[in-house]
PQR file of N, CA, C, O and H, with PARSE charges and radii, in Angstrom:
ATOM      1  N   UNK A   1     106.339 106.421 109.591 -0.4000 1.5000
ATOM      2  CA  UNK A   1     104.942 106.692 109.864 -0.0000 2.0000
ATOM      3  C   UNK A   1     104.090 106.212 108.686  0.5500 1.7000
ATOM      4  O   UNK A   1     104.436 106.147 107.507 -0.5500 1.4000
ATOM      5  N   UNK A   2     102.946 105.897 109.214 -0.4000 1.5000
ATOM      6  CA  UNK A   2     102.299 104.956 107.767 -0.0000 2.0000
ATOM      7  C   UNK A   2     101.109 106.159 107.171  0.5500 1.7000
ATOM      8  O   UNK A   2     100.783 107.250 107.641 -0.5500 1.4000
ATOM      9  H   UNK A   2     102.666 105.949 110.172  0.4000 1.0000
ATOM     10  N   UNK A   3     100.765 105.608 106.252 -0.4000 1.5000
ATOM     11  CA  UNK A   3     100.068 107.189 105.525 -0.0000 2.0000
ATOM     12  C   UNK A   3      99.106 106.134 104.611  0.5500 1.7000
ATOM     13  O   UNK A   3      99.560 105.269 103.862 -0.5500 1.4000
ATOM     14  H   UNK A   3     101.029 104.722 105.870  0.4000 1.0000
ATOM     15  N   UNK A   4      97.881 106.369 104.813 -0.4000 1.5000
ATOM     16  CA  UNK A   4      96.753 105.702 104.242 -0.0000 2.0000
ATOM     17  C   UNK A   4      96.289 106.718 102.842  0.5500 1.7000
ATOM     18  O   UNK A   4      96.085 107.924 102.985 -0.5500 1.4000
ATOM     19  H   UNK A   4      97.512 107.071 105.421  0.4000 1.0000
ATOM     20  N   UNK A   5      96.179 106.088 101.644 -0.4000 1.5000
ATOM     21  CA  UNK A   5      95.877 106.380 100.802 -0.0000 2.0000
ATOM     22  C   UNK A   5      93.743 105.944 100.304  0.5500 1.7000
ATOM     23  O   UNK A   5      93.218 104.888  99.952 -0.5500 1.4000
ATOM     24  H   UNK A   5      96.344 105.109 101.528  0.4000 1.0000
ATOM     25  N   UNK A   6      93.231 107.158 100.503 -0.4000 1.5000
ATOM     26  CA  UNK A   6      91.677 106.272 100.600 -0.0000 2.0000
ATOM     27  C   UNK A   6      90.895 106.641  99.108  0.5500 1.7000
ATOM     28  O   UNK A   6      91.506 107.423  98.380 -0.5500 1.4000
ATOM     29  H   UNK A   6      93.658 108.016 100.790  0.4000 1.0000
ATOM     30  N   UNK A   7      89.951 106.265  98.762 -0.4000 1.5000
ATOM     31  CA  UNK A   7      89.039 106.405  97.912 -0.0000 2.0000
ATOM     32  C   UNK A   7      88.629 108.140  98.203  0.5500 1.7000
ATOM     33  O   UNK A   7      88.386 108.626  99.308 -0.5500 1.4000
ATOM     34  H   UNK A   7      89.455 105.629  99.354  0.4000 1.0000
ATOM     35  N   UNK A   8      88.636 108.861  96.896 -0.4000 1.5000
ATOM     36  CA  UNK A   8      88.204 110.304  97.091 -0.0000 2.0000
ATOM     37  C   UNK A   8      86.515 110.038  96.815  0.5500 1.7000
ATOM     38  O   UNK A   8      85.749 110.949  97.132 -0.5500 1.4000
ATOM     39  H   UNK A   8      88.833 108.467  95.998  0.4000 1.0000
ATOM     40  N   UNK A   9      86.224 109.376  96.504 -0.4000 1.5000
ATOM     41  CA  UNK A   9      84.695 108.861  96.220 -0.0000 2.0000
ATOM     42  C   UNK A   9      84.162 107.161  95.976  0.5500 1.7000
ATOM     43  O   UNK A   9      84.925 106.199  95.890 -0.5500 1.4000
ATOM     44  H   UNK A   9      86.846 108.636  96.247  0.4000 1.0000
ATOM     45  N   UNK A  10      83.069 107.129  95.918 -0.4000 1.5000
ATOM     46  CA  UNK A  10      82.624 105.821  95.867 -0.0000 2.0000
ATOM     47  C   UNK A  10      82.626 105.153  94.394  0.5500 1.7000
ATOM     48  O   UNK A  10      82.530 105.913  93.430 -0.5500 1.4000
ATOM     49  H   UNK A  10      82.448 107.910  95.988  0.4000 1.0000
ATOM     50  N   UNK A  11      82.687 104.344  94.272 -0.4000 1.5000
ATOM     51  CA  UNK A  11      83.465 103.621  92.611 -0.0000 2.0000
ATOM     52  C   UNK A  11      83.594 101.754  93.451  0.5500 1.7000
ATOM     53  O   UNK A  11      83.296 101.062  94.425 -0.5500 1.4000
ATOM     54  H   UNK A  11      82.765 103.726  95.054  0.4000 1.0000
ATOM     55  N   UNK A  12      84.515 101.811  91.651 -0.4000 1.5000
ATOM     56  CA  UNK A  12      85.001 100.532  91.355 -0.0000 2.0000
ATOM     57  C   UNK A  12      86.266 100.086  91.657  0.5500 1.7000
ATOM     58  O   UNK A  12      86.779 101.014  92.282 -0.5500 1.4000
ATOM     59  H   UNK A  12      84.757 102.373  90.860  0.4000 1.0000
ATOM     60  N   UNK A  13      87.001  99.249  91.570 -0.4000 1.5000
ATOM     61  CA  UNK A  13      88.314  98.991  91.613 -0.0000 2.0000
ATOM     62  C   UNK A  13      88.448  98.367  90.276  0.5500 1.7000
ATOM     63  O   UNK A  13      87.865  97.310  90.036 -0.5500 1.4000
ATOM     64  H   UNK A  13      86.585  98.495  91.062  0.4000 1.0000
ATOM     65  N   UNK A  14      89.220  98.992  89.347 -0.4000 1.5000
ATOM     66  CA  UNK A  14      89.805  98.348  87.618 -0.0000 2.0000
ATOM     67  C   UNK A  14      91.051  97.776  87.925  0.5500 1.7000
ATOM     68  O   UNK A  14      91.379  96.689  87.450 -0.5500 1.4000
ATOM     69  H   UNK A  14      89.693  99.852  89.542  0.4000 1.0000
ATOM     70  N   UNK A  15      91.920  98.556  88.841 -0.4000 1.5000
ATOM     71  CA  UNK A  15      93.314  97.870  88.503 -0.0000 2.0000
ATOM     72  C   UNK A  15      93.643  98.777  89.696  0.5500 1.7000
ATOM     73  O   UNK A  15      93.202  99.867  90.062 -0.5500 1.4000
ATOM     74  H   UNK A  15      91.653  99.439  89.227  0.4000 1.0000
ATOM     75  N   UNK A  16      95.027  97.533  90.405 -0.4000 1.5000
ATOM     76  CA  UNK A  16      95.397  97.686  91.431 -0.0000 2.0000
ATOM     77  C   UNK A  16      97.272  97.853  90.602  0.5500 1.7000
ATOM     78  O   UNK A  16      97.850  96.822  90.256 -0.5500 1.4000
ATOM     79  H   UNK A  16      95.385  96.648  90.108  0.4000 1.0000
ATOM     80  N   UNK A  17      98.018  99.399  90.397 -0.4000 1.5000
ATOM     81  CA  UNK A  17      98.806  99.378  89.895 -0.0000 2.0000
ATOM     82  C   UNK A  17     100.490  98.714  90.675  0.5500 1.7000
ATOM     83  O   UNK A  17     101.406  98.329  89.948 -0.5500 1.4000
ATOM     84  H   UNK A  17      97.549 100.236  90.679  0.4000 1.0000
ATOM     85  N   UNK A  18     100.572  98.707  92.002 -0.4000 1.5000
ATOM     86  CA  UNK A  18     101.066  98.362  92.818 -0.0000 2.0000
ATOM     87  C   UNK A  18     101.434  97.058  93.564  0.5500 1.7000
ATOM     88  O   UNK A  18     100.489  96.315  93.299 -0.5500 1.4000
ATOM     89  H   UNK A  18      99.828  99.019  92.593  0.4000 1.0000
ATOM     90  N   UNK A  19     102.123  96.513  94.196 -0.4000 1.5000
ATOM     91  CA  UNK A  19     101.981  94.771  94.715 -0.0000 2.0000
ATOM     92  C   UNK A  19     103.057  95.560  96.357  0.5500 1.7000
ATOM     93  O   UNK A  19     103.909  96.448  96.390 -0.5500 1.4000
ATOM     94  H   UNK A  19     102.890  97.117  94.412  0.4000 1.0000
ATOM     95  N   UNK A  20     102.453  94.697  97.455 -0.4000 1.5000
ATOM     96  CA  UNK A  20     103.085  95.031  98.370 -0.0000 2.0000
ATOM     97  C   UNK A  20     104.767  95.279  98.501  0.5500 1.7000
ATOM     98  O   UNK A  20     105.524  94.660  97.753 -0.5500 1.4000
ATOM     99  H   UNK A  20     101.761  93.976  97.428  0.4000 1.0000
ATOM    100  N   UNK A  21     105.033  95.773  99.025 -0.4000 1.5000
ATOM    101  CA  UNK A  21     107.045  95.998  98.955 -0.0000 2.0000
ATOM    102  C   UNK A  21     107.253  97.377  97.986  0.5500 1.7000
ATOM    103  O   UNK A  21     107.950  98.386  98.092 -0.5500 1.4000
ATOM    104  H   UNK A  21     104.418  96.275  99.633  0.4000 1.0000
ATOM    105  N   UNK A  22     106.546  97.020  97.263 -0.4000 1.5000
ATOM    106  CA  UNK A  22     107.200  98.651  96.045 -0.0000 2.0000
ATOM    107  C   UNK A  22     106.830 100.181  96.487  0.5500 1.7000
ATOM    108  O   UNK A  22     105.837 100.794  96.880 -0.5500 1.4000
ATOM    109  H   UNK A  22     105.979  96.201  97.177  0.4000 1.0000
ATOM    110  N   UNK A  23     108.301 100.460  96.174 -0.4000 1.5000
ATOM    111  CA  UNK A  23     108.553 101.985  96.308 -0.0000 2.0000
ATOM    112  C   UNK A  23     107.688 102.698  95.420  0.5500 1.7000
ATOM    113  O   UNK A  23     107.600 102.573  94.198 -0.5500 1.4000
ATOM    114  H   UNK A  23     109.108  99.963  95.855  0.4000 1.0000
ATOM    115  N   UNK A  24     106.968 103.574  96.297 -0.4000 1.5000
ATOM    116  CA  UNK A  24     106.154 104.905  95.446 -0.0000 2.0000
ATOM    117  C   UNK A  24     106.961 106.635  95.185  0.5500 1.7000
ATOM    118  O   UNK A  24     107.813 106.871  96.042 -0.5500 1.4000
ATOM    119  H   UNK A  24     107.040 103.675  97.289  0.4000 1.0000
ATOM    120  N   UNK A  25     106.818 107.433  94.443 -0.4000 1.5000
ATOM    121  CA  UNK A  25     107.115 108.339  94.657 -0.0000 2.0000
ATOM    122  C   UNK A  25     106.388 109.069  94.541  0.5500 1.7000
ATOM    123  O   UNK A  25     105.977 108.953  93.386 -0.5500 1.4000
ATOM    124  H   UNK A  25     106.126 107.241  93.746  0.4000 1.0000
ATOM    125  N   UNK A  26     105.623 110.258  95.283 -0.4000 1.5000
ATOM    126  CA  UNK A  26     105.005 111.614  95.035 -0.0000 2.0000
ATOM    127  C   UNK A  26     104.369 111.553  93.542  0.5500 1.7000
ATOM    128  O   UNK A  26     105.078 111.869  92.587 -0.5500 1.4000
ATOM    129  H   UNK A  26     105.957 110.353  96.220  0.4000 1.0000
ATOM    130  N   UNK A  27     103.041 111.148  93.357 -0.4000 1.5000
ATOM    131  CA  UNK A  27     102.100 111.121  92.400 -0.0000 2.0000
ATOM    132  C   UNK A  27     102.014 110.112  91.535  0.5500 1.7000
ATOM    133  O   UNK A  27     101.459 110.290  90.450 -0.5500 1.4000
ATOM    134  H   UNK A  27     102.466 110.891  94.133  0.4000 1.0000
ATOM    135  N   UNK A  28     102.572 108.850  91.900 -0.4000 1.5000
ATOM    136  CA  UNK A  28     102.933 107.712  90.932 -0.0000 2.0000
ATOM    137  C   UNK A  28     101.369 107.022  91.037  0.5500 1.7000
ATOM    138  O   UNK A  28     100.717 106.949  92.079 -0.5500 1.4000
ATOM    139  H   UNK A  28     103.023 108.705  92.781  0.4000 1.0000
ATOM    140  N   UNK A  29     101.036 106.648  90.003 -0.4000 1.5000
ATOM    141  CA  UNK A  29      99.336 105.915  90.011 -0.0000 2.0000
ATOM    142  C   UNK A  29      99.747 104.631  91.143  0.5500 1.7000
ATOM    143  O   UNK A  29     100.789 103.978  91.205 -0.5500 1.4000
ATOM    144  H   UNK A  29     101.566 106.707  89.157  0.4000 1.0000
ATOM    145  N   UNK A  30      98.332 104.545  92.113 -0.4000 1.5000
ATOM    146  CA  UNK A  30      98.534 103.401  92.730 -0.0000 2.0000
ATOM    147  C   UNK A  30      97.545 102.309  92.326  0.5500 1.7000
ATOM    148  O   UNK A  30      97.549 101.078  92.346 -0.5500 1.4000
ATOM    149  H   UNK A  30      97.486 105.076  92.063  0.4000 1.0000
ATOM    150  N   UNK A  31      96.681 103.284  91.946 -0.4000 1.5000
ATOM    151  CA  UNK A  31      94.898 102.346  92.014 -0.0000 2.0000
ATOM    152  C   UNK A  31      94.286 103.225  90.908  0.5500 1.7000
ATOM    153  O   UNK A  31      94.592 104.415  90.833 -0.5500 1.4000
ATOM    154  H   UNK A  31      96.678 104.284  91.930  0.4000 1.0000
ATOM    155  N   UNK A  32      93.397 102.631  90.019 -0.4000 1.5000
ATOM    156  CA  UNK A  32      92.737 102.982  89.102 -0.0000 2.0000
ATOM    157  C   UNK A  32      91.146 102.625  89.216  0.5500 1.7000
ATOM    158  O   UNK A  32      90.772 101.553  88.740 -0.5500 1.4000
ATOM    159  H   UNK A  32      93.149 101.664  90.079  0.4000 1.0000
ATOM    160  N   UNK A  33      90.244 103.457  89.805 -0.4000 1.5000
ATOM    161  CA  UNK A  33      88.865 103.302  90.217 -0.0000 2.0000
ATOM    162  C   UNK A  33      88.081 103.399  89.153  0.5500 1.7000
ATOM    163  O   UNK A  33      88.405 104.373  88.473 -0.5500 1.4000
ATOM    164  H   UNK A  33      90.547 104.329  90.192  0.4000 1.0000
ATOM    165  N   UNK A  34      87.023 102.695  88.641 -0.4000 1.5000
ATOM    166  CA  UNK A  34      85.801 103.553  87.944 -0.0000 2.0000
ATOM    167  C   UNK A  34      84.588 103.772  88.926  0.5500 1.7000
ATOM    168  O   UNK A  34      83.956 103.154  89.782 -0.5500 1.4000
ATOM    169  H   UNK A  34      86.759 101.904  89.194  0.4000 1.0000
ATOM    170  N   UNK A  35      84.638 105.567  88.033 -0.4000 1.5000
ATOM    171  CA  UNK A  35      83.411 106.355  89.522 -0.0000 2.0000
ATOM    172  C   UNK A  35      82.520 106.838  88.113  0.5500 1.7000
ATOM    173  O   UNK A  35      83.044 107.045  87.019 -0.5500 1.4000
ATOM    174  H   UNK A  35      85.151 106.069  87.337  0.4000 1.0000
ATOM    175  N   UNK A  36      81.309 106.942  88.362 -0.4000 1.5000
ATOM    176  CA  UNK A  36      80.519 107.960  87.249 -0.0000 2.0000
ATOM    177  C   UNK A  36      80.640 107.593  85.907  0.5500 1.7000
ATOM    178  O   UNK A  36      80.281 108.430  85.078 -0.5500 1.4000
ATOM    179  H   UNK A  36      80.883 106.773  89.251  0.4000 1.0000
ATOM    180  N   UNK A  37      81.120 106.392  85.473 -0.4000 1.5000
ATOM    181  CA  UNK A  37      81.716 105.791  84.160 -0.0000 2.0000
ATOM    182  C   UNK A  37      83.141 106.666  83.816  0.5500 1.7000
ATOM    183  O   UNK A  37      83.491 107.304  82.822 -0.5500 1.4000
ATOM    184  H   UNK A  37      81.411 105.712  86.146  0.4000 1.0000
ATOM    185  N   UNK A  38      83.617 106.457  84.779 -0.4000 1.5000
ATOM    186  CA  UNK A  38      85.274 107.300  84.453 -0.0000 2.0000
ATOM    187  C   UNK A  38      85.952 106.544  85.076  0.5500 1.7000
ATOM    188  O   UNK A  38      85.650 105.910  86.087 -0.5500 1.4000
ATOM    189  H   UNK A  38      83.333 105.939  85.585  0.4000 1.0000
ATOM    190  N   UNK A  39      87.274 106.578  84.290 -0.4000 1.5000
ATOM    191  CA  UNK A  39      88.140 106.066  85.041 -0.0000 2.0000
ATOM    192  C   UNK A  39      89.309 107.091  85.598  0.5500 1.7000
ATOM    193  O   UNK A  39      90.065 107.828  84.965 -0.5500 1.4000
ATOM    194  H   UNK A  39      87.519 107.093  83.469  0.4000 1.0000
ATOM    195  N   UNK A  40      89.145 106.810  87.351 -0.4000 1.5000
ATOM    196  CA  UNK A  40      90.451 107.914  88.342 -0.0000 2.0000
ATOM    197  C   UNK A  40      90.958 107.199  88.338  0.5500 1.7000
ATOM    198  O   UNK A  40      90.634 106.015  88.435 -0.5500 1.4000
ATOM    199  H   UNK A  40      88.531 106.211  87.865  0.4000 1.0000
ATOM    200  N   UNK A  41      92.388 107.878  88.170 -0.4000 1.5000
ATOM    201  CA  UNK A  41      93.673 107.394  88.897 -0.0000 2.0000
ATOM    202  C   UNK A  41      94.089 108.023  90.419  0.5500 1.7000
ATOM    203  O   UNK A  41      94.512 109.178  90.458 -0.5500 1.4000
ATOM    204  H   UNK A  41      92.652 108.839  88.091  0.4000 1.0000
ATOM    205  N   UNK A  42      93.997 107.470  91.300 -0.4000 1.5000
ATOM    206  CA  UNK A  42      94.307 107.628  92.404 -0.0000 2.0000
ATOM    207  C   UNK A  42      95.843 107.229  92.857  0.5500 1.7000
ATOM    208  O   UNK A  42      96.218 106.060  92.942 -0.5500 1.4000
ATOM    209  H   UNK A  42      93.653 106.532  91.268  0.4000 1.0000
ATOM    210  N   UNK A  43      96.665 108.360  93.131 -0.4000 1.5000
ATOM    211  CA  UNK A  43      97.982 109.021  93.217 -0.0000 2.0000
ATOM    212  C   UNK A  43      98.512 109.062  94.706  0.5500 1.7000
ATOM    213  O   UNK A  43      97.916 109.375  95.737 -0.5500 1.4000
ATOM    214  H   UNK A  43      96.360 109.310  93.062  0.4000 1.0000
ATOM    215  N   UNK A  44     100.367 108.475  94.415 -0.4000 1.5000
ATOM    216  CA  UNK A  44     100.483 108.117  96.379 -0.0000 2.0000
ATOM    217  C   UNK A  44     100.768 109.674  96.607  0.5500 1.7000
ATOM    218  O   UNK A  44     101.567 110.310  95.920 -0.5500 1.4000
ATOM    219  H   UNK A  44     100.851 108.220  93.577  0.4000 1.0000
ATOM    220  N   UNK A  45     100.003 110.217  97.674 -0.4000 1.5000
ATOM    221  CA  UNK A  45     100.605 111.843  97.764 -0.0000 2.0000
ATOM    222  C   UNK A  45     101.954 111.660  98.635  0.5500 1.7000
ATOM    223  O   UNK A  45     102.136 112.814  99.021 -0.5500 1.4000
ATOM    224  H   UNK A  45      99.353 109.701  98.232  0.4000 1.0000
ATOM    225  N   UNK A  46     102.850 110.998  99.091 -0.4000 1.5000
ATOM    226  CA  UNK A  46     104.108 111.014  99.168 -0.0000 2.0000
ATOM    227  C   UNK A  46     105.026 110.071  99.401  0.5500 1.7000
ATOM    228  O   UNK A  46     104.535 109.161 100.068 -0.5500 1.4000
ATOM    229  H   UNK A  46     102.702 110.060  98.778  0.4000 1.0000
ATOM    230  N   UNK A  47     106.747 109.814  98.991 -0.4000 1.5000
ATOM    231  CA  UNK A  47     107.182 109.160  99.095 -0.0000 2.0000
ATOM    232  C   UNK A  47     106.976 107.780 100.092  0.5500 1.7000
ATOM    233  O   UNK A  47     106.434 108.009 101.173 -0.5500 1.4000
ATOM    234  H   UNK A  47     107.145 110.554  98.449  0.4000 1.0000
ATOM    235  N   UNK A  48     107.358 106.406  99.813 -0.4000 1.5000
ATOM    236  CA  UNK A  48     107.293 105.299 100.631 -0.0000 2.0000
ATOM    237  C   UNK A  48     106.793 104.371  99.668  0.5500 1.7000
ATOM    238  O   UNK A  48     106.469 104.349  98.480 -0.5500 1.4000
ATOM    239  H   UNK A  48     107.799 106.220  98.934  0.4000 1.0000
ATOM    240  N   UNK A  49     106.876 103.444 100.878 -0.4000 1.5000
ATOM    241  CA  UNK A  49     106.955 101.903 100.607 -0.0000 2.0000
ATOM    242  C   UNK A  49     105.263 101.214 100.379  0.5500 1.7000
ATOM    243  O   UNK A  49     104.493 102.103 100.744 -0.5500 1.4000
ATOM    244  H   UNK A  49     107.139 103.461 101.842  0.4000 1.0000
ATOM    245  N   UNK A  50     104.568 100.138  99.976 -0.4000 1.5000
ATOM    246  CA  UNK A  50     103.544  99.717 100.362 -0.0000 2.0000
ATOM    247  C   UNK A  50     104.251  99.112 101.407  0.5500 1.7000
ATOM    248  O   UNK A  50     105.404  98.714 101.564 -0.5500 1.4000
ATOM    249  H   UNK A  50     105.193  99.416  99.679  0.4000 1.0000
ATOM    250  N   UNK A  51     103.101  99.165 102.157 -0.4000 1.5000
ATOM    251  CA  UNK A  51     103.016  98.367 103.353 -0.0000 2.0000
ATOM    252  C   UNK A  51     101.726  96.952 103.078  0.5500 1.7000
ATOM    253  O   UNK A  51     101.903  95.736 103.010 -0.5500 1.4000
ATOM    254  H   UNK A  51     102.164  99.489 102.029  0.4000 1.0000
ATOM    255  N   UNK A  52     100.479  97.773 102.977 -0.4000 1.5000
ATOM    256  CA  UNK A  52      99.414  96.891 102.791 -0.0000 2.0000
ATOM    257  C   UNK A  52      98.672  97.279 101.414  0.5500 1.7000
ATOM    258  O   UNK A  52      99.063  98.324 100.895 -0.5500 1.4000
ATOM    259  H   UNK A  52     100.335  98.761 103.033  0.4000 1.0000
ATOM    260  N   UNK A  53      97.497  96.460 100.658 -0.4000 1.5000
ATOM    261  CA  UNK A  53      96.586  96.569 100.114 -0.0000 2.0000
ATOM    262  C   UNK A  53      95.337  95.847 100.941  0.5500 1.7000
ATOM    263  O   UNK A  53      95.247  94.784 101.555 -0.5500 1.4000
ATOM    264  H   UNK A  53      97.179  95.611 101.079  0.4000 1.0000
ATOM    265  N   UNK A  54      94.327  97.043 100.632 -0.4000 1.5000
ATOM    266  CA  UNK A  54      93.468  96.678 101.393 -0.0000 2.0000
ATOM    267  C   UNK A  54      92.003  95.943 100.761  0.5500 1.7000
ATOM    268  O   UNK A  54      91.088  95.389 101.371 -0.5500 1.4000
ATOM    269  H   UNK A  54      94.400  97.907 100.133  0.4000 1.0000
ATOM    270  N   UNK A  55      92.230  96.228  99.048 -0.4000 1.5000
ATOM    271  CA  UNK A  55      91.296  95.699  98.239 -0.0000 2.0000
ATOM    272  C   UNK A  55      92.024  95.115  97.089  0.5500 1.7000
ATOM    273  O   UNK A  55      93.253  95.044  97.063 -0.5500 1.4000
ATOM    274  H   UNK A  55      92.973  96.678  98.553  0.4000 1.0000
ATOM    275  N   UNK A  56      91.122  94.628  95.980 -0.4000 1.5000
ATOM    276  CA  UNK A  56      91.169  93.841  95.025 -0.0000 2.0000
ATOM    277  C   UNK A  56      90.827  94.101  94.197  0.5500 1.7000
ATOM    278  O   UNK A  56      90.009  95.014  94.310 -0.5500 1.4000
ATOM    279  H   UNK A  56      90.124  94.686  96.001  0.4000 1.0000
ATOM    280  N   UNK A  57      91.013  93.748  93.123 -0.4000 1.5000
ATOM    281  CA  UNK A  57      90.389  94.128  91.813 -0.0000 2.0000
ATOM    282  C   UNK A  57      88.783  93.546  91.728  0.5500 1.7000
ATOM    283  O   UNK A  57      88.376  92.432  92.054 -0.5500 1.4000
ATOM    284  H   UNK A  57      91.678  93.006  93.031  0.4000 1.0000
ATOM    285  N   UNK A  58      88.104  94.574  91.232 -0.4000 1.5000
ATOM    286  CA  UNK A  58      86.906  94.412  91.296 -0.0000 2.0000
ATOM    287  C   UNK A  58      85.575  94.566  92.199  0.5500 1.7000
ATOM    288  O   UNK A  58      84.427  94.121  92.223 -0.5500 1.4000
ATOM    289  H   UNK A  58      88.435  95.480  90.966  0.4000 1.0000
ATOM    290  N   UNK A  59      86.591  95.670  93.103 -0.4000 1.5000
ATOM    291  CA  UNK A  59      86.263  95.390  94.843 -0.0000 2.0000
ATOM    292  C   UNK A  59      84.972  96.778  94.298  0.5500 1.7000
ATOM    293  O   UNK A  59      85.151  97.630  93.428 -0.5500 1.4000
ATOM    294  H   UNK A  59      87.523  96.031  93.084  0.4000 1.0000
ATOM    295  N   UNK A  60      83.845  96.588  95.086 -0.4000 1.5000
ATOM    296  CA  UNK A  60      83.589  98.416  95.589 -0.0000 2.0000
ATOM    297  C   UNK A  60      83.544  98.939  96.159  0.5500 1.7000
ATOM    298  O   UNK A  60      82.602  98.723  96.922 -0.5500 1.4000
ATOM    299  H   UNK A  60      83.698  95.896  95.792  0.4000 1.0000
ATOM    300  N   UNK A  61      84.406 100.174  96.496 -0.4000 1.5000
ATOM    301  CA  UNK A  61      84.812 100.890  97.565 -0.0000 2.0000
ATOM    302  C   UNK A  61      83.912 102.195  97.947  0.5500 1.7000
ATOM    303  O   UNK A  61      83.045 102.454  97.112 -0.5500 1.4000
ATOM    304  H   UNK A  61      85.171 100.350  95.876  0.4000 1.0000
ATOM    305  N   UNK A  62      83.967 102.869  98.834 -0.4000 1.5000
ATOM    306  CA  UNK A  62      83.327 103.932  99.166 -0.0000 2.0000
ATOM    307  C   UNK A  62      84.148 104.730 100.058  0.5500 1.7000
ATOM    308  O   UNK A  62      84.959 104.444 100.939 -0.5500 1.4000
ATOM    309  H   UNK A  62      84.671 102.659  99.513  0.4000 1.0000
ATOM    310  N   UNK A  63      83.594 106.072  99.455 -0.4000 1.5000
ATOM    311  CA  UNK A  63      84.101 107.564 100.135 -0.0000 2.0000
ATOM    312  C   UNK A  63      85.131 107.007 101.594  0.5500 1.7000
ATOM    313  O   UNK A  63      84.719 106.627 102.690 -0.5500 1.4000
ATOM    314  H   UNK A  63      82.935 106.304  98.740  0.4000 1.0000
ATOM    315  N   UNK A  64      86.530 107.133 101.116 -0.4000 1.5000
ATOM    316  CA  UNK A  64      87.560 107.572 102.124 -0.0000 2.0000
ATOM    317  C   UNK A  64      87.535 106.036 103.062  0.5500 1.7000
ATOM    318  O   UNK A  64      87.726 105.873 104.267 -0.5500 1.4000
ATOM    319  H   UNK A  64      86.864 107.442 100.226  0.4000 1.0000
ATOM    320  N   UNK A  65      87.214 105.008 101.957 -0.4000 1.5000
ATOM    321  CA  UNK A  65      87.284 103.726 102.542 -0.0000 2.0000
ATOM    322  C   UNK A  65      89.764 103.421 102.038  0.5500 1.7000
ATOM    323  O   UNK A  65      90.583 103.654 101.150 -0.5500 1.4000
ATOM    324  H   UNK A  65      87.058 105.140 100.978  0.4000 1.0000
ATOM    325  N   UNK A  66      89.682 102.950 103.098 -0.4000 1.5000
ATOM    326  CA  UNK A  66      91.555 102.897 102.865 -0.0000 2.0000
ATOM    327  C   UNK A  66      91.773 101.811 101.848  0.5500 1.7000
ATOM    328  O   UNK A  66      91.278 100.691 101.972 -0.5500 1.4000
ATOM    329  H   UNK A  66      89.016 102.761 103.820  0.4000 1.0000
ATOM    330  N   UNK A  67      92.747 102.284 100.547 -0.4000 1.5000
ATOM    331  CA  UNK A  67      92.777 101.213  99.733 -0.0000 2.0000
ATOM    332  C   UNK A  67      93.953 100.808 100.122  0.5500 1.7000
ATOM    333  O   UNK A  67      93.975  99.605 100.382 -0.5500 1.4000
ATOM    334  H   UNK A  67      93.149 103.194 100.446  0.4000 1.0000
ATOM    335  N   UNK A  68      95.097 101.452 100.280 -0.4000 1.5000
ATOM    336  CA  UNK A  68      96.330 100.999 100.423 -0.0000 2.0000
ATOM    337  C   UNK A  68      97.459 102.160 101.662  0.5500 1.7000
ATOM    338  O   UNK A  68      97.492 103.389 101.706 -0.5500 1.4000
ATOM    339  H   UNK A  68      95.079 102.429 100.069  0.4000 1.0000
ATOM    340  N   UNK A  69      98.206 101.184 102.470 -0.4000 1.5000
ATOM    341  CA  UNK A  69      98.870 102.111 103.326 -0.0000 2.0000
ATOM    342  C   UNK A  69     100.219 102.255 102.979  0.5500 1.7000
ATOM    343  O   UNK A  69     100.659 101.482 102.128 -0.5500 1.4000
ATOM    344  H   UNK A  69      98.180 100.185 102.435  0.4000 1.0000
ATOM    345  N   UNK A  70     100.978 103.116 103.485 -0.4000 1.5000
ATOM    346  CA  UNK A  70     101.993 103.484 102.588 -0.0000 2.0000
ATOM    347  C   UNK A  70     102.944 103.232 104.029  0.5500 1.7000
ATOM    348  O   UNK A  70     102.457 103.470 105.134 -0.5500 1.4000
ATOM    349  H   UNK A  70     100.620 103.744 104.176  0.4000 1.0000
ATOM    350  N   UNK A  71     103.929 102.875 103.913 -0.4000 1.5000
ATOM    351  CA  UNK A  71     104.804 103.261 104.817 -0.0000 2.0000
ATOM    352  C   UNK A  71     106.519 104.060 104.797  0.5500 1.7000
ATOM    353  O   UNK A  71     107.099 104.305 105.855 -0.5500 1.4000
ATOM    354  H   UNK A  71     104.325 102.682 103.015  0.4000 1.0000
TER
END
């Protein structure tokens, strides 16, 4: 079952920690946003695979836009 990982808020994209194929485990950084002049780390909430990326470095994303799906 595939499991979409989204933006908890609207920001930046700094760094995309991930490349399609790689195994995640339960809280491993996937994506590193700047929101508010901060930088989040945005975390896979559970085991699997990438499947897709849906942005890029440098991208800007918004509230619960899908960065990456997990499968």
């Amino acid at each position: 079952m595939s499991m979409e990982i989204k933006a908890p808020m609207t920001g930046k994209v700094i760094s995309i920690v991930v490349n399609v194929g790689d195994k995640v485990n339960t809280d491993d950084e996937v994506v590193i946003m700047d929101a508010m002049k901060m930088e989040i780390p945005i975390y896979a909430p559970a085991d699997g695979t990438v499947k897709k990326i849906n942005i890029k470095e440098g991208d800007s994303v918004k509230t619960d836009q899908v960065l990456v799906i997990l499968d």
